[in-house]
N, C-alpha and C positions, 0 to 999 in steps of 0.2 A: 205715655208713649216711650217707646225705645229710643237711643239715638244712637249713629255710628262712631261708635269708637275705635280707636287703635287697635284693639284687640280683635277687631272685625275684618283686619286685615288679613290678605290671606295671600298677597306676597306677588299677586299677578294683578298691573296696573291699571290693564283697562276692566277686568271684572272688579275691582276694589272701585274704581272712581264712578261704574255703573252701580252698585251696592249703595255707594255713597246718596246718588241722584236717588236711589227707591225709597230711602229713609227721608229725604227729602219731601218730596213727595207726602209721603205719608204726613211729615209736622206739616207742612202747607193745608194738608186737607185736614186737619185738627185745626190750624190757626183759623180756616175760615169757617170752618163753624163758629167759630167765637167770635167774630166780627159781625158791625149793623149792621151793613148792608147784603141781601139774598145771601145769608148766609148756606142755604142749602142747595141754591144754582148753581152757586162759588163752587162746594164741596162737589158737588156731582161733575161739571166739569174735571176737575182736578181729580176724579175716580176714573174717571176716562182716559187722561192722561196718564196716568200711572197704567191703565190694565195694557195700554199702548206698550208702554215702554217697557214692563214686566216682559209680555211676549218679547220684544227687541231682545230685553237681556238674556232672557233663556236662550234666544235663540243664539246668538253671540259667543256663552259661556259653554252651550252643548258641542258650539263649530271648536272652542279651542279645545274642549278635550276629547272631541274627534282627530283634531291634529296633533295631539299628544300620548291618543292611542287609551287613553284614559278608561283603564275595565270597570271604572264606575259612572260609566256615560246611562247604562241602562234603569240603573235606580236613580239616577241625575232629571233623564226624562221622565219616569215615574212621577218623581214627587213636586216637578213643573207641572202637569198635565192636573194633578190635583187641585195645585195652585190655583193656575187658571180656571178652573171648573168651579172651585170654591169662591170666588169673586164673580161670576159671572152669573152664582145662584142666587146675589141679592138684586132684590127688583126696589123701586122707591115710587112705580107707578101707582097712584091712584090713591094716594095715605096722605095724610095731611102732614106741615113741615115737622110736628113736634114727635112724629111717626120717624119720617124719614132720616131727622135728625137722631134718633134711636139706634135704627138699624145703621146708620152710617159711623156710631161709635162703637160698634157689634164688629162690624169689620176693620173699623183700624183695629181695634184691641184684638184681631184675630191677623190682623196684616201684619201687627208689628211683632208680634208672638213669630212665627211661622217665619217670617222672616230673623229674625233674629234666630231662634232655633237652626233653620235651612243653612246660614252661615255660618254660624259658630258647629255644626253639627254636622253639614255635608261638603260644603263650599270650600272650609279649610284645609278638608283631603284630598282637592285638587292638585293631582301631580302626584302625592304620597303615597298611590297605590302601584306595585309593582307587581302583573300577573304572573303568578308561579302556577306550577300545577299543585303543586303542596306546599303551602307556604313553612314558617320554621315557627317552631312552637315556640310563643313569647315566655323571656327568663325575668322574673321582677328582681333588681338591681338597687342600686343607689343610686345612679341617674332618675330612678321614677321616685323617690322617696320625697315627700315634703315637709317633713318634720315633725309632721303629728302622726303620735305611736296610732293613734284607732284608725284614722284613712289607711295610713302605709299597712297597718295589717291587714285594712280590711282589702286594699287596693291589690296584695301580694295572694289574699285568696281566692280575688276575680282572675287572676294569672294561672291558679291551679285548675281553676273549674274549666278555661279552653283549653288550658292543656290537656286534659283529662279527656274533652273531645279529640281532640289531636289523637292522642295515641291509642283509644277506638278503633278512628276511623281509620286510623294506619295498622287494624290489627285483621289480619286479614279469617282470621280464625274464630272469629266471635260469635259466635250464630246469634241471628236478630239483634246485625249493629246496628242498624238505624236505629231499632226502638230504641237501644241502648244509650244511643247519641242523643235523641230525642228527649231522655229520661234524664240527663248530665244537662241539656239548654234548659230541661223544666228547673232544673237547679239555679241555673245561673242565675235564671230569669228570679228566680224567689230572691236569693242574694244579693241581686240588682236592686230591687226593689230598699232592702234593707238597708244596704249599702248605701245608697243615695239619701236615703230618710234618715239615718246617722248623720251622714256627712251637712245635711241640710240642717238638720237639729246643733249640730256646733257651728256653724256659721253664723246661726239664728242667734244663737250664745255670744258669740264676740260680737257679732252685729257688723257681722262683713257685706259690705256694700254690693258685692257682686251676685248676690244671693239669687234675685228674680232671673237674671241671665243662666245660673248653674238650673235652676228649678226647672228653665224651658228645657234644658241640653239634656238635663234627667229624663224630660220626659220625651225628648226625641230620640232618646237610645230606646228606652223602652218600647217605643212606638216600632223601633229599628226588630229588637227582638220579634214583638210578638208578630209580625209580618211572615214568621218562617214558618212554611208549612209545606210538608214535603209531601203532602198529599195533591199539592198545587202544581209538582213537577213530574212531569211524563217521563223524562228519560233521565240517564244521567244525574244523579241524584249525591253521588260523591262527589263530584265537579260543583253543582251547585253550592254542598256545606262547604268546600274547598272555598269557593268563593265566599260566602258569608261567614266563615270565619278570618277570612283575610280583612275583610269588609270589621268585624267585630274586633278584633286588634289592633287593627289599625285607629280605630275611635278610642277606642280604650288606651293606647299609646297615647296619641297625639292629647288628648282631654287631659289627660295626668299632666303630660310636659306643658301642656300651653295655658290651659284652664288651671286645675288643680293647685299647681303649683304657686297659684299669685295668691292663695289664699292665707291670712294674716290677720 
């Protein structure tokens, strides 16, 4: 299981000290499975408890970045409504305990996944999004550098490939830009992938601690990507890449300075 760390912080006190209670939660319903007594009574209770307090928290963290205007309130509700939907699909009616006890370490291992990903992945760009209509096309620096020449390069060519959509979508002459847009995130997304399995493969090498946490955050960008499909939007279709490249830079900023960089 996950546990909450410092680094799960995300700098607003009362969603940090609700984050704190879910992980909680979560070891409680692990410790009682391991305990004599009704140990699956225990846990089911304490599933209850948590899906209670899940909905509280979403609901709590959706109210403050409604009152911060927060343009990522709508993929916020998105990936709550999953949440809850995915916990609500396990049933433990009618199986016997060594059943139930199964399927209830099927869901911590997917509660504490999800959550940890959700936090380190969405939760932390609470507040860091600023709506623009076109946002500015990221410049990779020495502020984003972490000392290893293959991230830093690899991390400086993730910088060319939105830029690259950037100045597409700002070109107003291109005939069939979207495909064209479309054809540069098919790119990215190959890149991503490699990028990440590099960067996983030398962690794996030094035998850096933080490893399972990077692996979730991999694969909830990736999950971020593949989600785009501009066959999904009726109107306005520049506004939307406007926004999910803000949405894509913004992760890609913040993961380098907060995540990336602690690795050693």
């Amino acid at each position: 299981m996950y546990t909450f760390t410092k680094d799960c912080l995300i700098g607003v006190p009362e969603i940090d000290e609700e984050h704190k209670k879910l992980f909680e939660l979560i070891t409680n319903i692990d410790t009682a499975l391991k305990s004599n007594e009704s140990p699956i009574a225990s846990a089911m209770l304490l599933i209850n408890e948590l899906k209670q307090y899940a909905v509280s928290h979403f609901s709590h963290e959706e109210a403050y970045m409604e009152r911060i205007n927060d343009p990522e309130l709508k993929r916020q509700k998105k990936e709550h409504a999953a949440f809850v939907k995915k916990i609500n699909s396990y049933s433990y009616a009618d199986v016997s305990d060594e059943s139930a006890k199964a399927i209830i370490l099927e869901l911590l291992e997917y509660l504490s996944k999800w959550l940890m990903g959700h936090i380190l992945g969405s939760d932390i760009l609470i507040g860091q999004f600023h709506k623009v209509e076109k946002p500015a096309i990221p410049v990779f620096d020495d502020s984003f550098k972490t000392g290893i020449p293959l991230i830093d390069e690899e991390h400086k060519t993730l910088f060319d490939i939105i830029g690259k959509v950037h100045k597409t979508l700002q070109t107003e002459l291109v005939h069939d830009k979207f495909d064209a847009i479309m054809d540069i995130l098919d790119e990215l997304k190959e890149y991503t992938s490699v990028h990440f399995a590099d960067e996983e493969n030398y962690m794996r090498k030094i035998g850096y601690e933080g490893l399972a946490r990077q692996e979730i955050l991999h694969q909830h960008f990736i999950d971020k990507l593949n989600e785009l499909d501009l066959n999904d939007v009726d109107e306005n279709q520049e506004a939307y890449l406007y926004d999910f490249l803000d949405f894509l830079q913004n992760w890609l900023i913040n993961h380098i300075l907060k995540v990336d960089k602690l690795i050693c």
